[in-house]
BAPANU-785180 format. One record per residue: residue number from 1; residue in three letters; x negated, y negated, z of N, C-alpha, C in turn. Coordinates in Angstrom, 1 decimal, m for minus. Example, Ala and Ser with C-alpha at 12.3 -4.5 7.8 and 13.67 -1.06 7.14 Angstrom:
BEGIN
{resi=1; resn=Ala; n.x=m13.2; n.y=5.7; n.z=7.8; ca.x=m12.3; ca.y=4.5; ca.z=7.8; c.x=m13.2; c.y=3.3; c.z=7.8}
{resi=2; resn=Ser; n.x=m12.8; n.y=2.2; n.z=7.1; ca.x=m13.7; ca.y=1.1; ca.z=7.1; c.x=m12.9; c.y=0.0; c.z=7.9}
//
This chain:
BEGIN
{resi=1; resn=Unk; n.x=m116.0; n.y=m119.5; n.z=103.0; ca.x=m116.0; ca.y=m118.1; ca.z=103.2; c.x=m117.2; c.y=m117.5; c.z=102.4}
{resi=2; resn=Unk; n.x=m118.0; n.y=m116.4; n.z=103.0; ca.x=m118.8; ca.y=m116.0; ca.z=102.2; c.x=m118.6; c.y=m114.4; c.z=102.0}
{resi=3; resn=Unk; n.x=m119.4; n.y=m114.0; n.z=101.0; ca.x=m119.0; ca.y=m112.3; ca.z=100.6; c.x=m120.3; c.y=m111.8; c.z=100.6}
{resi=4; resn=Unk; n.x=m119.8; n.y=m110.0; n.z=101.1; ca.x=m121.4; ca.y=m109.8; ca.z=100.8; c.x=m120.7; c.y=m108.5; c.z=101.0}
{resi=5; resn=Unk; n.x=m122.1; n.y=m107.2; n.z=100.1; ca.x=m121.7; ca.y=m105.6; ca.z=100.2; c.x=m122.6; c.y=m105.1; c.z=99.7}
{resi=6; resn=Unk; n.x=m122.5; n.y=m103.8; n.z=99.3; ca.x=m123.8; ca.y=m103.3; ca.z=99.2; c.x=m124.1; c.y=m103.3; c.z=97.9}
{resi=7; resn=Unk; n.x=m124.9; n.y=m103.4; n.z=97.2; ca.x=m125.8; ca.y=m104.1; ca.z=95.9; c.x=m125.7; c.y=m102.7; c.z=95.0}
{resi=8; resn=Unk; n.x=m126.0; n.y=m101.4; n.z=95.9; ca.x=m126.2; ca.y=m99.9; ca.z=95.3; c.x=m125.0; c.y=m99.8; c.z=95.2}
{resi=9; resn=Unk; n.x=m123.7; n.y=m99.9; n.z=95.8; ca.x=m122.7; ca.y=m99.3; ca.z=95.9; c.x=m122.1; c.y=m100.2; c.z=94.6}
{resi=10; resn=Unk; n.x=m121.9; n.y=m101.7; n.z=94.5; ca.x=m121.9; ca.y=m102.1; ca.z=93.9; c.x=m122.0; c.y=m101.9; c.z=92.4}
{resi=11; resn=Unk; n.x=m123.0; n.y=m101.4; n.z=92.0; ca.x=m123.6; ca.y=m100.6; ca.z=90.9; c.x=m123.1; c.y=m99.4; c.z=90.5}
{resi=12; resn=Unk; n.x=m122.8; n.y=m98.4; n.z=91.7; ca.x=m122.3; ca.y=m97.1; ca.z=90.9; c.x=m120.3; c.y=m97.4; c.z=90.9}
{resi=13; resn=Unk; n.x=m120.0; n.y=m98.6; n.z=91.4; ca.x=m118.7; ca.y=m98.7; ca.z=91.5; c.x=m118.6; c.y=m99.0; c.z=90.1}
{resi=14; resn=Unk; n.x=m119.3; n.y=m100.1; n.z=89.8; ca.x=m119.3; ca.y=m100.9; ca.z=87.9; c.x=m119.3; c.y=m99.6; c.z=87.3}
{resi=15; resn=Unk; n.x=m120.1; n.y=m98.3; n.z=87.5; ca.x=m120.3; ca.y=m97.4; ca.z=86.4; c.x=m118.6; c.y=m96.3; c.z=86.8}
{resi=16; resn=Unk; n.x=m118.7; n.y=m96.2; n.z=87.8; ca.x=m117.5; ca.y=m95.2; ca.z=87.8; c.x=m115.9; c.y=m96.3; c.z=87.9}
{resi=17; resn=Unk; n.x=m115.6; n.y=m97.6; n.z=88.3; ca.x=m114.4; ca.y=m98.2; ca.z=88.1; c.x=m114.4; c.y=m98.9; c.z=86.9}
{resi=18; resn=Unk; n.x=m115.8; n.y=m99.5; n.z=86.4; ca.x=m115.9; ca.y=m100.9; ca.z=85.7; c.x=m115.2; c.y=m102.1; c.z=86.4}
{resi=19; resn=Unk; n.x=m115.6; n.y=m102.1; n.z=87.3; ca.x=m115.0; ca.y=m103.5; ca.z=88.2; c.x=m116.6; c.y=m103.8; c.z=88.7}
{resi=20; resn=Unk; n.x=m117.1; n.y=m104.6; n.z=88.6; ca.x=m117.7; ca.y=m105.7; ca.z=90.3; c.x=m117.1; c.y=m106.4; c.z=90.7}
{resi=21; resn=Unk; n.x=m118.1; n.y=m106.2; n.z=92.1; ca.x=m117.8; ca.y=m106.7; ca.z=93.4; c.x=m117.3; c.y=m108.3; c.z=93.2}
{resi=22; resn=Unk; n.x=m118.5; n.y=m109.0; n.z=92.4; ca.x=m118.1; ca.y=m110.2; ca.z=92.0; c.x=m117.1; c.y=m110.5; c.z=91.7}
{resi=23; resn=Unk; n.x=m116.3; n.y=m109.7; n.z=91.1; ca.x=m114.8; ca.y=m110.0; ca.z=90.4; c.x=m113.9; c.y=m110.3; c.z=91.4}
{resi=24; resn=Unk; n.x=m113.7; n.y=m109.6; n.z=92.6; ca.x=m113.7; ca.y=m109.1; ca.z=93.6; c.x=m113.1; c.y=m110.5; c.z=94.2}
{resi=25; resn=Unk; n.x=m114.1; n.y=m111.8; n.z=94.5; ca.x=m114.1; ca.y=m112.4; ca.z=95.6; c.x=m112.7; c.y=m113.8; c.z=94.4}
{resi=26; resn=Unk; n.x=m112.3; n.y=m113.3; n.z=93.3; ca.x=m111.1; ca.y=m114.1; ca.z=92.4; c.x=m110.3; c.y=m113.8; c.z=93.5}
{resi=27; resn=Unk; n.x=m109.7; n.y=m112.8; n.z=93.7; ca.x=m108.6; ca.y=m111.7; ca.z=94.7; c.x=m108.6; c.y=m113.3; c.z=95.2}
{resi=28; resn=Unk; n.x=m109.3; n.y=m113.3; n.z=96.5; ca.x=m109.6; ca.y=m114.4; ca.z=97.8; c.x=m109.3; c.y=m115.9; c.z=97.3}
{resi=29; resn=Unk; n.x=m109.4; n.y=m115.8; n.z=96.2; ca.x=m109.1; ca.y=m117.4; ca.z=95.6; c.x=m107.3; c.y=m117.5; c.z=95.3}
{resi=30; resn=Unk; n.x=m106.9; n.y=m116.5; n.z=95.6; ca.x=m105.3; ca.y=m116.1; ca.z=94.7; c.x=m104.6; c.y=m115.7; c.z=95.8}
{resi=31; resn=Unk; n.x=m102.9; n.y=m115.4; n.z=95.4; ca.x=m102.2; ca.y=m114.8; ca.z=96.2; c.x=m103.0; c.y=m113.7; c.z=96.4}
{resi=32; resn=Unk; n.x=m103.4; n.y=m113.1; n.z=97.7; ca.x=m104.0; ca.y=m111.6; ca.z=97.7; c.x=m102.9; c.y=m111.5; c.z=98.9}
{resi=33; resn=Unk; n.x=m102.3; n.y=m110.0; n.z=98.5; ca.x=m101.3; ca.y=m109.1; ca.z=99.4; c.x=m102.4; c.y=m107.9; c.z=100.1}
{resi=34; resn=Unk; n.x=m102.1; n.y=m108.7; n.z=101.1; ca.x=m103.3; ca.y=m107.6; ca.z=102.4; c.x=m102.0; c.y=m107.0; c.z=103.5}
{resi=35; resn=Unk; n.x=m103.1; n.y=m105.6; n.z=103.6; ca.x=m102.2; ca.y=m104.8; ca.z=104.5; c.x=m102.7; c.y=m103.9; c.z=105.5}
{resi=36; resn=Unk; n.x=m103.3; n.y=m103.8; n.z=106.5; ca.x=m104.0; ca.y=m103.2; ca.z=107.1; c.x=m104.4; c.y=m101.6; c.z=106.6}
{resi=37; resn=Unk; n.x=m105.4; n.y=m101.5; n.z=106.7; ca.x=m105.8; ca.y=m99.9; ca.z=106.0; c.x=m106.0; c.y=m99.0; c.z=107.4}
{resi=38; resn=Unk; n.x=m105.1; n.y=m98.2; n.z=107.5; ca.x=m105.0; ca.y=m97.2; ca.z=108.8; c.x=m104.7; c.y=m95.7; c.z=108.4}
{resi=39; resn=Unk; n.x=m105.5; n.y=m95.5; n.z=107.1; ca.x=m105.6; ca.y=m94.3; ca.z=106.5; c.x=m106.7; c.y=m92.9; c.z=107.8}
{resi=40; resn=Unk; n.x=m107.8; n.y=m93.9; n.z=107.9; ca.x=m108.7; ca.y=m93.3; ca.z=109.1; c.x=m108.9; c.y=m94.1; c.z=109.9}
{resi=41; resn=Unk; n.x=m109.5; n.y=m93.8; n.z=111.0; ca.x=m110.7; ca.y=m94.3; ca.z=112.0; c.x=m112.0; c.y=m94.5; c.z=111.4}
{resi=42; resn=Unk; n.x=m112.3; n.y=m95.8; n.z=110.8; ca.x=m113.2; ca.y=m96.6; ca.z=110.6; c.x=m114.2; c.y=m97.0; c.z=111.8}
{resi=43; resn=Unk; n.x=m113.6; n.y=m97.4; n.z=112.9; ca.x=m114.4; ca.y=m98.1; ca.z=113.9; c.x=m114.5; c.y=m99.3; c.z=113.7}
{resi=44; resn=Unk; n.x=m113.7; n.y=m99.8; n.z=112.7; ca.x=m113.6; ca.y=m101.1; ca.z=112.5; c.x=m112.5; c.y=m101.2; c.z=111.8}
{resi=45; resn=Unk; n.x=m111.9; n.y=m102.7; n.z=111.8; ca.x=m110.8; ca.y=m103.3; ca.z=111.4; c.x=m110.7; c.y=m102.9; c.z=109.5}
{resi=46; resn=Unk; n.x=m110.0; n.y=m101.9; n.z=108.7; ca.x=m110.0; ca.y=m102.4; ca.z=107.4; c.x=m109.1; c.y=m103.0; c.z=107.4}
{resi=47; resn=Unk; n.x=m109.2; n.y=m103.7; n.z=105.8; ca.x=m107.9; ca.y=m104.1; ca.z=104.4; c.x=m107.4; c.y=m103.7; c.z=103.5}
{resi=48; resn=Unk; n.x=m106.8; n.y=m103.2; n.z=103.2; ca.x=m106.3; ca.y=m102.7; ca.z=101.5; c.x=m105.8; c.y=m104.5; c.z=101.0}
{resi=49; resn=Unk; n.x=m106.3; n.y=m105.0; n.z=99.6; ca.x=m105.7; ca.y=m106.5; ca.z=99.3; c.x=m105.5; c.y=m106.1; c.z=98.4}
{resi=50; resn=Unk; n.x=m104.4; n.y=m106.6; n.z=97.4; ca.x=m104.2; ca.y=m106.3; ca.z=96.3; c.x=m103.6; c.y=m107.9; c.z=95.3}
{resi=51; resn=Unk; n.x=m103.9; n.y=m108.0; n.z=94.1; ca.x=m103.7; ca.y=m108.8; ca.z=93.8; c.x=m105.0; c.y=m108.9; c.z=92.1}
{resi=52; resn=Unk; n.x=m104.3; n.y=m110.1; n.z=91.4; ca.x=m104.9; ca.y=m109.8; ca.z=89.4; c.x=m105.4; c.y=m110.6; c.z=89.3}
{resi=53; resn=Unk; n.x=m106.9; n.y=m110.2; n.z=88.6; ca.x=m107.8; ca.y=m110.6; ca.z=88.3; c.x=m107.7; c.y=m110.4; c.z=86.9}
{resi=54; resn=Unk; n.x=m107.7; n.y=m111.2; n.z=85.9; ca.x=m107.6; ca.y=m111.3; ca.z=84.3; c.x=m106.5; c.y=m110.4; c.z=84.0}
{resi=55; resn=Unk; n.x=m105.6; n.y=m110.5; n.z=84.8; ca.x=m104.8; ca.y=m109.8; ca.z=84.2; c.x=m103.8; c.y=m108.4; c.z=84.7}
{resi=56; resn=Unk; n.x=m105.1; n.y=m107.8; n.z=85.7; ca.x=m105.1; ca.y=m106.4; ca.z=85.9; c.x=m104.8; c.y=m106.6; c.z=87.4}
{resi=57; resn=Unk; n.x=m103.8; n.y=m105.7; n.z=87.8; ca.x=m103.8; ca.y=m105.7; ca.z=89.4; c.x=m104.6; c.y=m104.6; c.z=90.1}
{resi=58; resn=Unk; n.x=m105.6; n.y=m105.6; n.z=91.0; ca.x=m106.8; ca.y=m104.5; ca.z=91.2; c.x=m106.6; c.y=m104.3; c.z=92.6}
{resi=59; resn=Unk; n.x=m107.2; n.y=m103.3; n.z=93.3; ca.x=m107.5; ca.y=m102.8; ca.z=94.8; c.x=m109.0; c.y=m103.6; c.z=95.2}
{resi=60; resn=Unk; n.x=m108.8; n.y=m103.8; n.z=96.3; ca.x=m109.9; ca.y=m104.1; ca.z=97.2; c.x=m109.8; c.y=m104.0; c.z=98.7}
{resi=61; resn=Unk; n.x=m110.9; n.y=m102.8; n.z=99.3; ca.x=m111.0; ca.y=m102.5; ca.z=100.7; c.x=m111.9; c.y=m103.5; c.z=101.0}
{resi=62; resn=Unk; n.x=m111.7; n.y=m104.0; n.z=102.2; ca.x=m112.5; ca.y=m105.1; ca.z=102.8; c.x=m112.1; c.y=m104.8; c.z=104.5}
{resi=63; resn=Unk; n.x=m113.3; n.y=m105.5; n.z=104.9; ca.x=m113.6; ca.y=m105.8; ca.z=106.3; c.x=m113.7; c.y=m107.2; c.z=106.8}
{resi=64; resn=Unk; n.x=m113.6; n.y=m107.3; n.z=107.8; ca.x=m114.1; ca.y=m109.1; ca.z=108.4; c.x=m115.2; c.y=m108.9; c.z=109.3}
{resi=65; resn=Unk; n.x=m116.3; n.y=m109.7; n.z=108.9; ca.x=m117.7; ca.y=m109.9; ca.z=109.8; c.x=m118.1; c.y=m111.0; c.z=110.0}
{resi=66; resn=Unk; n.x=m118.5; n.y=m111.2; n.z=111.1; ca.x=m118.4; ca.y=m112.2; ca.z=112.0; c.x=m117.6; c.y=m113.5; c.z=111.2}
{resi=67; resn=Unk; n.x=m117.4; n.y=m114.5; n.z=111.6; ca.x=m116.7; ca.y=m115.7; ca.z=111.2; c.x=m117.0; c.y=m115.7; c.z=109.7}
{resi=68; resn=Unk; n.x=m116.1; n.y=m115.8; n.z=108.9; ca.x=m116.3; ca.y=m116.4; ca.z=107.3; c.x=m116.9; c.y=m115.1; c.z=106.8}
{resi=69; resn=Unk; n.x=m117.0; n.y=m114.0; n.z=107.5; ca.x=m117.8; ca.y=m113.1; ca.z=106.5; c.x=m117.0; c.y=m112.0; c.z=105.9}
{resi=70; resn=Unk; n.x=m116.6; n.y=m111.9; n.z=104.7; ca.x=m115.7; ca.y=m111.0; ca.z=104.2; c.x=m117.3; c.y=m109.6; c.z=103.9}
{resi=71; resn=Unk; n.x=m116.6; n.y=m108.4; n.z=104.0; ca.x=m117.8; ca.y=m107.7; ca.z=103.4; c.x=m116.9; c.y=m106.4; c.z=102.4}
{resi=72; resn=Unk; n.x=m116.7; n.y=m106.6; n.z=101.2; ca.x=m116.5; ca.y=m105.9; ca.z=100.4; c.x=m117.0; c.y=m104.6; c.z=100.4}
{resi=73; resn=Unk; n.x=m115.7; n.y=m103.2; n.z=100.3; ca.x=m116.2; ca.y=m102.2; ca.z=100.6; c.x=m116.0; c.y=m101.6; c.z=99.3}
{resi=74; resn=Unk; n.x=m114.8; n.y=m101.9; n.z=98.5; ca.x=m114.3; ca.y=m100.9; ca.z=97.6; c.x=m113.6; c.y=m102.3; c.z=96.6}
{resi=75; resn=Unk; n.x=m114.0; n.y=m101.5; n.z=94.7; ca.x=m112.7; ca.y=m102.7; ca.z=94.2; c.x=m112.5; c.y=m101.7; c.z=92.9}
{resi=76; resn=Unk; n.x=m111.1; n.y=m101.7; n.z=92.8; ca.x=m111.1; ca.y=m101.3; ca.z=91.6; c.x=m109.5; c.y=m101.1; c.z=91.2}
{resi=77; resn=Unk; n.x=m109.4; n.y=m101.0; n.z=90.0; ca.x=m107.9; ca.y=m101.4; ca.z=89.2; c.x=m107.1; c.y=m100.7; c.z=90.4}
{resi=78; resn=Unk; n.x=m105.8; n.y=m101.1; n.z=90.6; ca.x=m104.8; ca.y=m100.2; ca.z=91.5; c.x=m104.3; c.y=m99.3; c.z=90.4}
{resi=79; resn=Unk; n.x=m103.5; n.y=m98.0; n.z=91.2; ca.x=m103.2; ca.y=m97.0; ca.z=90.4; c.x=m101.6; c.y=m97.2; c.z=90.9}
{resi=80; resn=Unk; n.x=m100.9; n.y=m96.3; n.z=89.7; ca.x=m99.8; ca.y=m96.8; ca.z=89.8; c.x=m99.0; c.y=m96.7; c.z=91.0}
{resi=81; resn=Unk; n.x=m99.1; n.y=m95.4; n.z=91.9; ca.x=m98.4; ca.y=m95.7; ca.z=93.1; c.x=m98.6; c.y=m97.1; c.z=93.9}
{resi=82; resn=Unk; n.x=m99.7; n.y=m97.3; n.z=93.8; ca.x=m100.4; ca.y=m99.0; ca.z=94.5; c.x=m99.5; c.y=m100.0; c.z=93.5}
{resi=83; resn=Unk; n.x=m98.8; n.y=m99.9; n.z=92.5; ca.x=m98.3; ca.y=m101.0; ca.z=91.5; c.x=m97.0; c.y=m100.9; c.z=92.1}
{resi=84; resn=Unk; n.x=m96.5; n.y=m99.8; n.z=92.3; ca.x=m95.0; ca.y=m99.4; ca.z=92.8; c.x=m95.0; c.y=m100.6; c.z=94.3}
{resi=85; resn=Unk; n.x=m95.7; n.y=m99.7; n.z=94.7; ca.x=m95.9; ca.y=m100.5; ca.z=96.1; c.x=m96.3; c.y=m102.3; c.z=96.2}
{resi=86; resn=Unk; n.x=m97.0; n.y=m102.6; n.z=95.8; ca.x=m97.4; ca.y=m103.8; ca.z=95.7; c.x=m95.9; c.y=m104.9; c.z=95.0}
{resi=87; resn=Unk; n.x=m95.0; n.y=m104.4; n.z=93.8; ca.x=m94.1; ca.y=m104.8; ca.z=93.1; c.x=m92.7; c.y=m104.6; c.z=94.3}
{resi=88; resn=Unk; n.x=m92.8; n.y=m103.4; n.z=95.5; ca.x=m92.1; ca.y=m103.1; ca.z=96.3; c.x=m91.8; c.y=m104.3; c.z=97.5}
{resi=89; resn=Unk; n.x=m93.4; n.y=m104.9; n.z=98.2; ca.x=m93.6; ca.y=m105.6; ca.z=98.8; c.x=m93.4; c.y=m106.9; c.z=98.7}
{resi=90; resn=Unk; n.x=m93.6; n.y=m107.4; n.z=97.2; ca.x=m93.1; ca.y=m109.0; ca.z=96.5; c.x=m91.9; c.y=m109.2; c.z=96.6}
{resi=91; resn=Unk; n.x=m91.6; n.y=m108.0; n.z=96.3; ca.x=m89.7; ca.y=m108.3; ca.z=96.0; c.x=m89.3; c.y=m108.4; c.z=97.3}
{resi=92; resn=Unk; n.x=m89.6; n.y=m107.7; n.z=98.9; ca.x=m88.7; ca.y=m108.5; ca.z=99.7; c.x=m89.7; c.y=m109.7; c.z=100.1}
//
């Protein structure tokens, strides 16, 4: 599987979450709890995944491009309704 996103976006995510993207593709190596993101009309298929990276249970929006290609949109710590929810989900 490969990862890819945008390098700028990347950058101001580090400065406003303190998360990268990098961190990002642990999620994919681990249990990650995915759930379809149908907040808008994307035009494309999203993800909400959630799942802990050192520790922290973090958010990640993602897409799938073409075969093997994940492309990271968004990553950053979950907030606590997303902890409710995510601890909601395990349990059943």
């Amino acid at each position: 599987m490969r990862f890819d996103w945008d390098e700028n976006k990347n950058q101001l995510n580090i400065e406003k979450h303190k998360a990268d993207f990098n961190d990002a593709i642990q999620l994919f190596n681990n249990n990650l709890l995915v759930i379809p993101d149908e907040r808008f009309n994307y035009r494309e298929l999203r993800f909400i995944g959630y799942g802990y990276v050192n520790g922290r249970l973090m958010n990640v929006i993602y897409t799938e491009r073409l075969p093997n290609i994940i492309r990271i949109i968004s990553f950053r710590k979950a907030n606590s309704r997303e902890k409710r929810l995510y601890e909601k989900i395990i349990k059943n």
